[in-house]
C-alpha positions as CSV (number, residue, x, y, z in Angstrom):
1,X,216.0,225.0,-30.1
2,X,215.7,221.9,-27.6
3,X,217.6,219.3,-28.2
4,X,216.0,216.1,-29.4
5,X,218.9,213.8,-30.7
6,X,221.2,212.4,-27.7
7,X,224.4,210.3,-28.4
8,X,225.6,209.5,-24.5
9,X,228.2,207.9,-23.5
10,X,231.2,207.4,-20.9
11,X,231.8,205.4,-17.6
12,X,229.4,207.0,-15.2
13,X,226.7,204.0,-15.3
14,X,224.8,206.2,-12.6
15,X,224.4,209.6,-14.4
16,X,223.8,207.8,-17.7
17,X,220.6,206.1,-16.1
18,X,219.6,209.5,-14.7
19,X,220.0,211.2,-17.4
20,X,217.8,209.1,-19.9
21,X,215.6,208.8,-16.8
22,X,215.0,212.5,-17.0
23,X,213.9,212.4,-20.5
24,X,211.6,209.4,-19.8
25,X,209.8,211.5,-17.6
26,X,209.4,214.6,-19.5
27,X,208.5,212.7,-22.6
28,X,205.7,210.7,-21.2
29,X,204.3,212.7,-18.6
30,X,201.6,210.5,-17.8
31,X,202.6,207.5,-16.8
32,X,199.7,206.0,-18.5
33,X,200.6,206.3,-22.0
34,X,204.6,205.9,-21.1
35,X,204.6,202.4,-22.4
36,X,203.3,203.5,-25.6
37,X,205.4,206.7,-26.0
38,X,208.8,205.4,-25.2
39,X,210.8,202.2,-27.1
40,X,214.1,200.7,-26.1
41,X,216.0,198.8,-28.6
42,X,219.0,196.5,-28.0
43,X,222.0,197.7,-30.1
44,X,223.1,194.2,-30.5
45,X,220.2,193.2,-33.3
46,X,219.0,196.5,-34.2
47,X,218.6,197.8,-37.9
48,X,218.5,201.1,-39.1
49,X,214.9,199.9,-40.1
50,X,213.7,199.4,-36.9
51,X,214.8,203.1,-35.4
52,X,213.4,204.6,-38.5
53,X,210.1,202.8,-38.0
54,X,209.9,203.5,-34.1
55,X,211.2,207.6,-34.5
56,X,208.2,207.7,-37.0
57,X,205.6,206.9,-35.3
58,X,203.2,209.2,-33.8
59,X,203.3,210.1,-30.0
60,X,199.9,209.1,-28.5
61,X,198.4,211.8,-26.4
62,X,201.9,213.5,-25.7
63,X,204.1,215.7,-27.8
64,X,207.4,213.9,-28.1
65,X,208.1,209.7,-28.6
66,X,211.4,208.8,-26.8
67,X,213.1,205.7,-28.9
68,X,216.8,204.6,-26.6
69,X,219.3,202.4,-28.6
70,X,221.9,200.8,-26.5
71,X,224.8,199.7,-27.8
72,X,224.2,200.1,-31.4
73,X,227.5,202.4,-31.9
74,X,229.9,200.4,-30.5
75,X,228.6,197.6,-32.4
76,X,229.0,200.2,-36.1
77,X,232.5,201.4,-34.5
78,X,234.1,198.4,-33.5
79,X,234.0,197.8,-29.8
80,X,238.0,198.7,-29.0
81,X,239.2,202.2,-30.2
82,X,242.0,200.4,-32.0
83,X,239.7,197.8,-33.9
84,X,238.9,197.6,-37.2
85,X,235.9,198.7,-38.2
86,X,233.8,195.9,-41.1
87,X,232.4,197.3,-43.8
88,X,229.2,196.4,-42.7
89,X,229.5,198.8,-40.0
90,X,230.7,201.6,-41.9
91,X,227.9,201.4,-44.4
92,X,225.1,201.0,-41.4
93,X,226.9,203.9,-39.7
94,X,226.7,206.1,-43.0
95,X,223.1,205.2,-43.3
96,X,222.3,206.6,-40.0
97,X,224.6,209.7,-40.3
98,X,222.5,210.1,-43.4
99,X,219.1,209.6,-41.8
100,X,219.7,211.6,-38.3
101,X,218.7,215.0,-39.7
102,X,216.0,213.9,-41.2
103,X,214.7,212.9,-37.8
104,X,210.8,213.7,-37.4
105,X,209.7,216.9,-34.7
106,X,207.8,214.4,-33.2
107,X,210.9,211.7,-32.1
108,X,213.5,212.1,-29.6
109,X,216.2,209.7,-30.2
110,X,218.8,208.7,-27.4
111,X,221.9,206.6,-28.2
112,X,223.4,205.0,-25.5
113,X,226.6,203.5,-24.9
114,X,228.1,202.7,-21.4
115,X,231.5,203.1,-22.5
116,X,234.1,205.9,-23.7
117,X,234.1,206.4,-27.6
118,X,236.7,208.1,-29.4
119,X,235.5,211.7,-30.0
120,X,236.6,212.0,-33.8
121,X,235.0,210.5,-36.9
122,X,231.8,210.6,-39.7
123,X,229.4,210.4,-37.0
124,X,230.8,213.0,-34.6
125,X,231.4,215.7,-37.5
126,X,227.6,215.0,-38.1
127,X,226.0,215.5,-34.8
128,X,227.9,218.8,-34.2
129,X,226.1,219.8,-37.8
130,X,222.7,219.5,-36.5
131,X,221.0,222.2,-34.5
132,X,219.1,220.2,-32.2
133,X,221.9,217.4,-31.5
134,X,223.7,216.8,-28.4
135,X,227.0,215.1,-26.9
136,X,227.2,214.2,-23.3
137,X,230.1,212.2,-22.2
138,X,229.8,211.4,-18.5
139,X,232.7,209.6,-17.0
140,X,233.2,208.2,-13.4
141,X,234.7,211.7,-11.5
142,X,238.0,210.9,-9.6
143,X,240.0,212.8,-6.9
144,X,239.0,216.4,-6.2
145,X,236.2,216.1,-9.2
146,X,234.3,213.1,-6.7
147,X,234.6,215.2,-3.6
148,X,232.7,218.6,-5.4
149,X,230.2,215.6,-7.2
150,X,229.3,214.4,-3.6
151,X,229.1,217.4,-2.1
152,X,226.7,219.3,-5.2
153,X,224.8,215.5,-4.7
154,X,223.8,216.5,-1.3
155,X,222.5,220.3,-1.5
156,X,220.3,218.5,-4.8
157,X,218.9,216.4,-1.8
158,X,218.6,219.3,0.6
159,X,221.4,218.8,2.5
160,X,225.6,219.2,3.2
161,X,228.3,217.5,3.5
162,X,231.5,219.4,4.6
163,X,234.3,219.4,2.4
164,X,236.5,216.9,5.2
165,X,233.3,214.5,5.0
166,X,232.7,214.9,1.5
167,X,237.0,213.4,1.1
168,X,236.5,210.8,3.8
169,X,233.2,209.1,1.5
170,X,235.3,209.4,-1.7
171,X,238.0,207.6,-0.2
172,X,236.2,204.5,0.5
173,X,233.6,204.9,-2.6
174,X,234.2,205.9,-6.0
175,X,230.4,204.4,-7.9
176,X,228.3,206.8,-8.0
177,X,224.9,204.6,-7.6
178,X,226.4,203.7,-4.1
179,X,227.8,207.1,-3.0
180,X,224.0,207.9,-3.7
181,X,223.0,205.8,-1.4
182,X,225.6,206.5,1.1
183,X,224.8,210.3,1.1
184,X,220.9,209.6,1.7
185,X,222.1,207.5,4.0
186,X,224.1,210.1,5.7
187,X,221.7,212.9,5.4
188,X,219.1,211.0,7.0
189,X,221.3,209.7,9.8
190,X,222.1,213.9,10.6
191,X,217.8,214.3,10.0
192,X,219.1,216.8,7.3
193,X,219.6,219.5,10.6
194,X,223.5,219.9,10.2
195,X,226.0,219.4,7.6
196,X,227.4,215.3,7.5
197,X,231.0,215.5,8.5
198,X,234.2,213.0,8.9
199,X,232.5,211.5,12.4
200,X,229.4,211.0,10.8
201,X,230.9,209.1,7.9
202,X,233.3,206.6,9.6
203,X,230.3,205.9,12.5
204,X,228.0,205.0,9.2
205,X,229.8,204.1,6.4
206,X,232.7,201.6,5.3
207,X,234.5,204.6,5.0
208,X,235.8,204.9,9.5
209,X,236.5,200.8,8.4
210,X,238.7,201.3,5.8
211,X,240.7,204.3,7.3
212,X,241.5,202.8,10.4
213,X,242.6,199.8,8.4
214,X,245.1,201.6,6.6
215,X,246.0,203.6,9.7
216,X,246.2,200.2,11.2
217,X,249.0,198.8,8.4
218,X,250.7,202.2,8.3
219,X,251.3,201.8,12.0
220,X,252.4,198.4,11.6
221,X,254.9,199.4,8.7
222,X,256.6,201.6,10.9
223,X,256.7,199.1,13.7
224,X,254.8,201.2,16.2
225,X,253.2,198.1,18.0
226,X,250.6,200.2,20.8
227,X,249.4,202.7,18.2
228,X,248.4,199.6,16.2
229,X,246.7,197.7,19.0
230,X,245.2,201.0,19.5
231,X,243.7,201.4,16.1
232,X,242.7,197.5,16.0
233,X,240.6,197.8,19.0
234,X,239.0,200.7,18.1
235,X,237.8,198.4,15.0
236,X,236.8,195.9,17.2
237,X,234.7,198.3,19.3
238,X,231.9,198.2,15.9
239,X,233.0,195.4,13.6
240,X,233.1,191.6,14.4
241,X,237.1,190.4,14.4
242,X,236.4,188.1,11.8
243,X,235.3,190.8,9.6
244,X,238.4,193.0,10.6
245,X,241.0,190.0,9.8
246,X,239.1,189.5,6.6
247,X,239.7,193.2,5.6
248,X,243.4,193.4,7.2
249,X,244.4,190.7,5.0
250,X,242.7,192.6,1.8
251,X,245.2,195.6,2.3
252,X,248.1,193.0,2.5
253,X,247.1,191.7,-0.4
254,X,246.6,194.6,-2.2
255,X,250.2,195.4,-0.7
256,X,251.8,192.7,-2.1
257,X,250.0,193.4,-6.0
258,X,250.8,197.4,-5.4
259,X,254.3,196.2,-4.7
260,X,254.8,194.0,-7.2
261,X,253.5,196.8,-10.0
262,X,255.3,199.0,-8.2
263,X,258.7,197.5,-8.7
264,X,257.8,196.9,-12.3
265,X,257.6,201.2,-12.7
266,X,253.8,200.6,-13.2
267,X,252.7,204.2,-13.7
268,X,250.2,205.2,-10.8
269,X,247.1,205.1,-13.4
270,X,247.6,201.7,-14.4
271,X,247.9,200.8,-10.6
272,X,244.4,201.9,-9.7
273,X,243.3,200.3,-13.0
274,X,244.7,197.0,-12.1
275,X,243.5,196.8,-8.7
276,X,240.6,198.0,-9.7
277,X,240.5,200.9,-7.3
278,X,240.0,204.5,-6.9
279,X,243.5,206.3,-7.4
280,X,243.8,207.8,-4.1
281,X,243.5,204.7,-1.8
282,X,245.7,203.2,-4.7
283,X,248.4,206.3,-4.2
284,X,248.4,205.2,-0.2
285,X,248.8,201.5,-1.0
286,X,252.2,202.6,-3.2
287,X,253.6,204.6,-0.7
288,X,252.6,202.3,2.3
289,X,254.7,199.4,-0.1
290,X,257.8,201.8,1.1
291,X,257.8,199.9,4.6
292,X,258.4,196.7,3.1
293,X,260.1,194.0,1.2
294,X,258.0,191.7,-1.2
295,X,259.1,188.6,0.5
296,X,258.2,190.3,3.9
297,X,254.7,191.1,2.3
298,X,254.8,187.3,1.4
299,X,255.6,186.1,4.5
300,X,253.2,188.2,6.7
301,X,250.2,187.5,3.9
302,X,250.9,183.7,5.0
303,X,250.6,184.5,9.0
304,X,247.5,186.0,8.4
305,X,246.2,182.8,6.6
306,X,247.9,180.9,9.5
307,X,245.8,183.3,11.8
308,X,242.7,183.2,9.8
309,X,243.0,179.3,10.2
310,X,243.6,179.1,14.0
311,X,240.1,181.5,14.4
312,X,237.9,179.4,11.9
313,X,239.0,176.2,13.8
314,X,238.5,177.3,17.1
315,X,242.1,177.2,17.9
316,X,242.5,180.9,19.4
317,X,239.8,183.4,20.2
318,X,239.6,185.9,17.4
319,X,240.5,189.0,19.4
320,X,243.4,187.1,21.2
321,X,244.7,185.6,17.8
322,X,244.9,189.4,16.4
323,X,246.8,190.8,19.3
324,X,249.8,187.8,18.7
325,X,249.2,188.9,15.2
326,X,250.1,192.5,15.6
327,X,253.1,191.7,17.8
328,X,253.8,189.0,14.8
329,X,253.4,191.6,12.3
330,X,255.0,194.6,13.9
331,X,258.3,192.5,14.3
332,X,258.8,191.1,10.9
């Protein structure tokens, strides 16, 4: 039996657009009765009265009528795990569990919420009771999970990443919608003739930026002054310098929040939350905190204002002020 009833939800923004993309084209096949065979409703205002009346009505020249409520759970559930759910909200959500089996042949019904909800309760029990029901929870992948995502991405476009390009783009991008458009990107760069691998990525993508910028600090960490000059003029080489000091004084920033979580026995999770970053460049931002004192991260986050000051008023040639700056740098 197909499946005609849909609660979705979870983090992955990306797969839950595709996903109800997917059913918009299969239920309205021609794309000139779509309009009339498909009906969004905002979650925010909508009534048990209004899904009823938009399920129920006929499909017009097609066999199904999609209707996509977004947001209308998390308004019945309360929009925090922990809160309270009114009693207005448990009497609309017991109207709909009531209702959803009796759910015309004729209606597909989607709801939609772009968020994680807590897998237990009325509604849940309910939609596991009905044949034709189905639960997709689709959250952001992380780690090893992005690298296979990224790499199964590409063969559904016709193409390959190697497993070593496939980690080097997951390191700089964890959204989905933009590692889309970083592997078409990439596979179009290779004219689809060879797998994409690590070269391919850091000559294209953020990705050869933000590695050599970390190379670039982990070198400077451990006070090795000419492999640091090496890695900054091999940034220089493709990026303007004002771009390059704009990201090397990101990282020290970031150094100086990972540190300060860090000595506050933040576990690693929260980090990456709280930066709001993936949790492997997060996991290299802990350990490259080893190198250095807070104060010292202070201190060396001011220089590089200093620096970025000297550049912006013409006092010192970019390239020029970031060679003092490494020697600066490398001997605090």
């Amino acid at each position: 039996m197909n499946p005609r009833l849909f609660l979705l939800h979870g983090t992955d923004e990306f797969a839950l657009s595709e996903f109800v993309d997917k059913l918009k084209a299969k239920v309205a096949k021609d794309p000139g009765t779509a309009s009339l065979n498909i009906a969004v409703l905002d979650g925010r205002s909508v009534s048990l009265v209004d899904v009823q009346s938009a399920s129920g009505a006929m499909p017009f020249l097609a066999d199904m009528r999609l209707t996509i409520v977004e947001g209308w759970i998390s308004r019945l559930m309360g929009k925090g795990e922990d809160e309270e759910v009114s009693e207005s909200g448990k009497a609309a959500l017991a109207a709909l569990i009531a209702y959803l089996p009796d759910l015309p042949d004729t209606a597909c019904l989607v709801l939609l919420e772009r968020r994680d909800l807590p897998e237990r309760g009325p509604l849940f029990k309910a939609l596991a009771q009905i044949p034709w029901a189905k639960v997709h929870k689709l959250d952001v992948p992380q780690g090893d999970a992005l690298v296979d995502w990224i790499r199964k991405r590409a063969k559904q476009l016709k193409g390959e990443l190697t497993p070593a390009g496939a980690r080097a783009l997951a390191e700089a991008e964890h959204d989905p919608r933009a590692l889309g458009n970083e592997i078409e990107k990439l596979l179009t760069y290779v004219a689809w003739h060879r797998p994409v691998d690590v070269d391919d990525v850091q000559a294209l993508t953020r990705a050869g930026v933000e590695a050599r910028v970390f190379d670039f600090v982990d070198h400077l960490g451990q006070r090795k002054v000419q492999p640091a000059l090496r890695e900054l003029h091999a940034l220089l080489e493709n990026e303007d310098a004002g771009y390059v000091l704009a990201m090397i004084t990101r990282q020290y920033r970031l150094l100086i929040q990972t540190k300060e979580l860090v000595e506050a026995h933040t576990p690693p999770n929260t980090i990456a939350q709280t930066l709001g970053l993936h949790p492997y460049p997060a996991g290299k931002l802990s350990q490259q905190t080893r190198n250095y004192s807070l104060p010292v991260l202070e201190s060396l986050y001011r220089q590089l204002l200093e620096c970025d000051i000297d550049v912006k008023t013409g006092r010192m040639d970019p390239v020029t002020a970031l060679d003092v700056l490494v020697s600066t740098l490398a001997a605090a």
